[in-house]
C-alpha positions in Angstrom: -17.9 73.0 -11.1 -14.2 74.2 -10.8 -11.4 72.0 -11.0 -8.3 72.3 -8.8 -4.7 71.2 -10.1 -2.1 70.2 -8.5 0.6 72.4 -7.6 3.3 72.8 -10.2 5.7 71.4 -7.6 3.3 68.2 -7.5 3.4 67.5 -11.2 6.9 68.0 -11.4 7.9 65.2 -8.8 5.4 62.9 -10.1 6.6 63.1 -14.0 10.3 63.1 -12.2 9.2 59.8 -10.7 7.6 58.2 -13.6 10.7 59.0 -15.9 13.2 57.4 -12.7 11.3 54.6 -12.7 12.2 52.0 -15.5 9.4 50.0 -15.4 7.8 53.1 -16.5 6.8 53.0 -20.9 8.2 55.6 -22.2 11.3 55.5 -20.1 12.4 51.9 -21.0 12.5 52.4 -24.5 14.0 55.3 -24.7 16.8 55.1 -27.1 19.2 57.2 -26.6 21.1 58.0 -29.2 25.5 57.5 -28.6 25.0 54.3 -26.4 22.5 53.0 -28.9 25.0 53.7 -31.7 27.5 51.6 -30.3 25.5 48.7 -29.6 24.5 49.1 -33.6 28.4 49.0 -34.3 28.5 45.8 -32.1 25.8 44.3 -33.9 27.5 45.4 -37.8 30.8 43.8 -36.5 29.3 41.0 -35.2 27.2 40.6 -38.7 30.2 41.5 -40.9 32.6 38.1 -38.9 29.4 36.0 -39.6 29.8 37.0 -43.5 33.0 36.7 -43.4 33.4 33.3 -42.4 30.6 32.2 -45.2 33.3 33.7 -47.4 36.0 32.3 -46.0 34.5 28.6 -46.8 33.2 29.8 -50.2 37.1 30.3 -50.9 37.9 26.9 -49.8 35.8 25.4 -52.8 36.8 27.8 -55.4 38.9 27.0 -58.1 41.0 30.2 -57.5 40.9 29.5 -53.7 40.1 33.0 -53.2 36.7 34.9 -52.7 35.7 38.4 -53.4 39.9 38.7 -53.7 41.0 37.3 -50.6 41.8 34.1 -49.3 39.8 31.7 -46.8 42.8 32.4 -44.2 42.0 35.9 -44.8 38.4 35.8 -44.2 39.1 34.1 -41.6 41.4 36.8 -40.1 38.6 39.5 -40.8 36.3 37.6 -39.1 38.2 37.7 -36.1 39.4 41.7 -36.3 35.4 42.2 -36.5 35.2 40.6 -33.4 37.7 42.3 -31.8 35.8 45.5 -32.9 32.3 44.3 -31.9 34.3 44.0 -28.2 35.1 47.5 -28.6 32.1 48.9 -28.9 30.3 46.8 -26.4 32.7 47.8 -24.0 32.0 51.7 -25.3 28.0 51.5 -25.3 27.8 50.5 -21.1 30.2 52.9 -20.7 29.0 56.0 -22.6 25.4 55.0 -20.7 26.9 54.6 -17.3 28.8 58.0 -17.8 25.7 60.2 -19.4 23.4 58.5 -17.2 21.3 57.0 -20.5 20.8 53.6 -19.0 17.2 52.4 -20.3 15.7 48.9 -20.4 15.2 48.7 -24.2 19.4 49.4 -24.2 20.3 46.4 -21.9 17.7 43.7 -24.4 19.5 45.7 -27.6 23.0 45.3 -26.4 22.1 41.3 -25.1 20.6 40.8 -28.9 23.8 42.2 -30.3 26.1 40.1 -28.2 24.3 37.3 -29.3 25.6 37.5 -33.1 28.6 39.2 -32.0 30.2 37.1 -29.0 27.5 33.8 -29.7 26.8 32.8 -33.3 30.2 34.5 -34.7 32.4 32.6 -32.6 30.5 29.1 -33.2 30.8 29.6 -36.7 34.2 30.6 -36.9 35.0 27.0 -34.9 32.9 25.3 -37.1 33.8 26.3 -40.3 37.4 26.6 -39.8 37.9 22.6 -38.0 36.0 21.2 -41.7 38.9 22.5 -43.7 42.2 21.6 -41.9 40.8 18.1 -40.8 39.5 15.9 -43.7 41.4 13.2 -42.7 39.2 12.8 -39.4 35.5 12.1 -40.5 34.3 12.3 -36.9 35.8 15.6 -35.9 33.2 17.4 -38.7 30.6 15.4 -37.1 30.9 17.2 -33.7 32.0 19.9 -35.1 28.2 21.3 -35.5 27.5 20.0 -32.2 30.1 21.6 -29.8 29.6 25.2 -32.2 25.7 24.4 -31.1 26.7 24.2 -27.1 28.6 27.0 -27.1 26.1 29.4 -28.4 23.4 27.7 -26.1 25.7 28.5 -23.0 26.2 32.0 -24.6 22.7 32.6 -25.0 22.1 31.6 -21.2 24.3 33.6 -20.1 23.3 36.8 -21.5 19.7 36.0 -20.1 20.6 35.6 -16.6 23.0 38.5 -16.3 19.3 40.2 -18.0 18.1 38.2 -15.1 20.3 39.1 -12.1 20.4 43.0 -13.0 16.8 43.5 -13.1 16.0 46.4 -12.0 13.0 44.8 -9.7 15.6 42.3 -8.4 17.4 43.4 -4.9 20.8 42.1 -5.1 22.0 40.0 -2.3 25.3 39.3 -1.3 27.4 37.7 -4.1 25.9 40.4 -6.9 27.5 43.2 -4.8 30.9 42.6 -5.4 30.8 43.8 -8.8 32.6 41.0 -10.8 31.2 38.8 -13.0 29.2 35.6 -12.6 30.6 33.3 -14.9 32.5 33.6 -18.0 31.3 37.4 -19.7 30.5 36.2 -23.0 32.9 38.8 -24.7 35.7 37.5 -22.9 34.9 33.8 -24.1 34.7 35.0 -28.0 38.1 37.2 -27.9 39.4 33.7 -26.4 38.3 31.8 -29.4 38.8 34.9 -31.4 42.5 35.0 -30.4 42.8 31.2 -31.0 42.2 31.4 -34.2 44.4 33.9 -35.1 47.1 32.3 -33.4 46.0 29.0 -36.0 46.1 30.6 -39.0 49.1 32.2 -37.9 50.7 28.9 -37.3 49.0 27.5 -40.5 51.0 29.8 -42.3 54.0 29.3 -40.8 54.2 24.9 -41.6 50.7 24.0 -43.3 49.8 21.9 -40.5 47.0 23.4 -39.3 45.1 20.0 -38.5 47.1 19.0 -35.6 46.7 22.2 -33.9 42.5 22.9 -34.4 42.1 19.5 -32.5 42.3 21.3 -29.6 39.7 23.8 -30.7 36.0 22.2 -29.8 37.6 21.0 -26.7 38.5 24.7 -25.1 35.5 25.6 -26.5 33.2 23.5 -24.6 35.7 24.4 -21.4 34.7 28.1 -21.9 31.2 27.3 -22.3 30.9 25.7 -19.4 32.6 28.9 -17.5 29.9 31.0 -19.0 27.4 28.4 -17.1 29.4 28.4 -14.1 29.5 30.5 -11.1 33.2 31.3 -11.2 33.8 35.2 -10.7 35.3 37.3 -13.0 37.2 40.2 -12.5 35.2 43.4 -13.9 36.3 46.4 -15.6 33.4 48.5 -15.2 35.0 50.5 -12.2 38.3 51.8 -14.3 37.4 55.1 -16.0 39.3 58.2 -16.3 39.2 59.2 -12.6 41.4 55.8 -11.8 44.3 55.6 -10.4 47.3 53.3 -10.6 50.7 52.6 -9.4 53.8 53.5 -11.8 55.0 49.7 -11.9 51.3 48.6 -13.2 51.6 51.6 -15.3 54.7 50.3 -16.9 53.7 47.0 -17.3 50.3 47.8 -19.1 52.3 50.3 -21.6 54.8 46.9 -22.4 51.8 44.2 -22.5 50.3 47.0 -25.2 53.8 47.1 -27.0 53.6 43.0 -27.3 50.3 42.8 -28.5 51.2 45.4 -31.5 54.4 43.3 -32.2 53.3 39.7 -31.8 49.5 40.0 -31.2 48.8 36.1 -32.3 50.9 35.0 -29.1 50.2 38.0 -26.8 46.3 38.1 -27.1 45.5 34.2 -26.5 48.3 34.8 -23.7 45.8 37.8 -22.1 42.6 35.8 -23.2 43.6 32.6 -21.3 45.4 34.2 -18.3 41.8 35.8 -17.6 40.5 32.3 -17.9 42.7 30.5 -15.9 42.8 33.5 -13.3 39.3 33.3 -12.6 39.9 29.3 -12.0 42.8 29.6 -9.7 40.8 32.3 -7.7 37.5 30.2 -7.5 39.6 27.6 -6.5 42.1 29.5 -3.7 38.8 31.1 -2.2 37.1 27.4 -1.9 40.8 25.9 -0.4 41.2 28.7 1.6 38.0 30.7 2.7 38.5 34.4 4.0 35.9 34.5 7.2 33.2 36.5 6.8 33.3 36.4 3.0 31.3 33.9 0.3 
């Protein structure tokens, strides 16, 4: 009996197809190996702000008030530089994917697991832990405390599954996924909020050792931005800049000052950048609801 095979040419468009297709097992968890790394220095950062913050409250009980050598206002401020680098390399690992072409399934569930810790449990901790120590005199503030960290990290953790969700690969996208911005809140964008918050508190703390009266405000902009993650408010994405993007001289100017005042006064300038986006995303939900542009959602 003699056996035919396939032309070569055959064989080659059929393994092409089952290596396009990421449904396919060996394609979707591929790991590939720059991408990958990034999400792993995500994840570290994200781990490292956790640890930090344990410290940070280990401090406030010791005798010295300091742990492992540093103070629980610097923990604190590690924690939040760790979440500042965990931003950086999510914002490297889609990008060095997107540019090599090294997008795979098992790096989208990776990079959502990261996030997680990173932009999730790291920022509810940091709230909770740091509202116990400047508010003793309000019993019912550490009693929520727990409670609003807990919401946030649910609203996180929702988020990150439906953008899973919505950029399924099986999914066809309808009209509001194509215009590229973000559904809701991205949770990086809510942690470098709190992130930034906090920095700006301790930075104030140090200044007049009043800390209480600020972090009052803390849980309460912390359940606003996790109810933005929830929401359907759009977001402005960056995933379209890359080095082929242009821009006019005045915007040019103006990015190269807003970079000058977050190196001098970073506390100030970064909740001021962290908020605008907020409250940007607000206005615009709400002009496009007042005002409706025909033929557009």
């Amino acid at each position: 009996m003699i056996f035919r095979h396939p032309p070569s040419d055959d064989r080659d468009k059929a393994d092409l197809a089952r290596r396009e297709d990421p449904y396919n097992v060996t394609q979707a968890s591929h790991i590939y190996f720059w991408p990958n790394l990034m999400t792993a220095g995500n994840l570290f950062c994200g781990f490292m702000s956790v640890i930090n913050c344990i410290q940070a409250r280990l401090a406030d009980f010791s005798p010295s008030g300091e742990y492992f050598g540093a103070t629980a206002a610097e923990h604190y401020r590690y924690a939040v530089f760790f979440i500042f680098g965990a931003a950086a390399f999510d914002m490297l690992d889609g990008r060095l994917a997107r540019l090599g072409g090294r997008e795979s399934l098992f790096g989208a569930e990776f990079d959502s697991l990261a996030d997680i810790v990173s932009f999730g449990v790291a920022p509810a901790l940091l709230m909770y832990f740091l509202i116990l120590s400047p508010t003793q005199a309000f019993p019912w503030f550490r009693e929520i405390g727990w409670f609003v960290g807990f919401i946030y990290l649910l609203c996180a953790a929702m988020r990150l599954a439906r953008f899973n969700v919505i950029t399924n690969p099986l999914l066809h996208p309808g009209k509001k996924e194509a215009s590229g911005d973000f559904v809701g809140l991205p949770v990086p964008a809510a942690a470098l909020t709190v992130a930034a918050l906090v920095l700006s508190l301790l930075k104030l703390g140090d200044a007049d050792k009043s800390l209480n009266r600020f972090a009052l405000g803390l849980p309460f902009l912390m359940l606003l931005i996790a109810i933005l993650m929830r929401s359907t408010v759009r977001y402005p994405s960056g995933k379209k800049v890359d080095m082929q993007t242009q821009t006019k001289p005045r915007t040019f100017i103006l990015l190269l000052i807003l970079i000058g005042l977050i190196f001098l006064y970073k506390e100030v300038t970064l909740l001021c950048v962290c908020l605008g986006y907020i409250f940007f995303g607000l206005f615009r939900h709400w002009r496009r609801r007042r005002f409706p542009i025909p033929g557009k959602l």
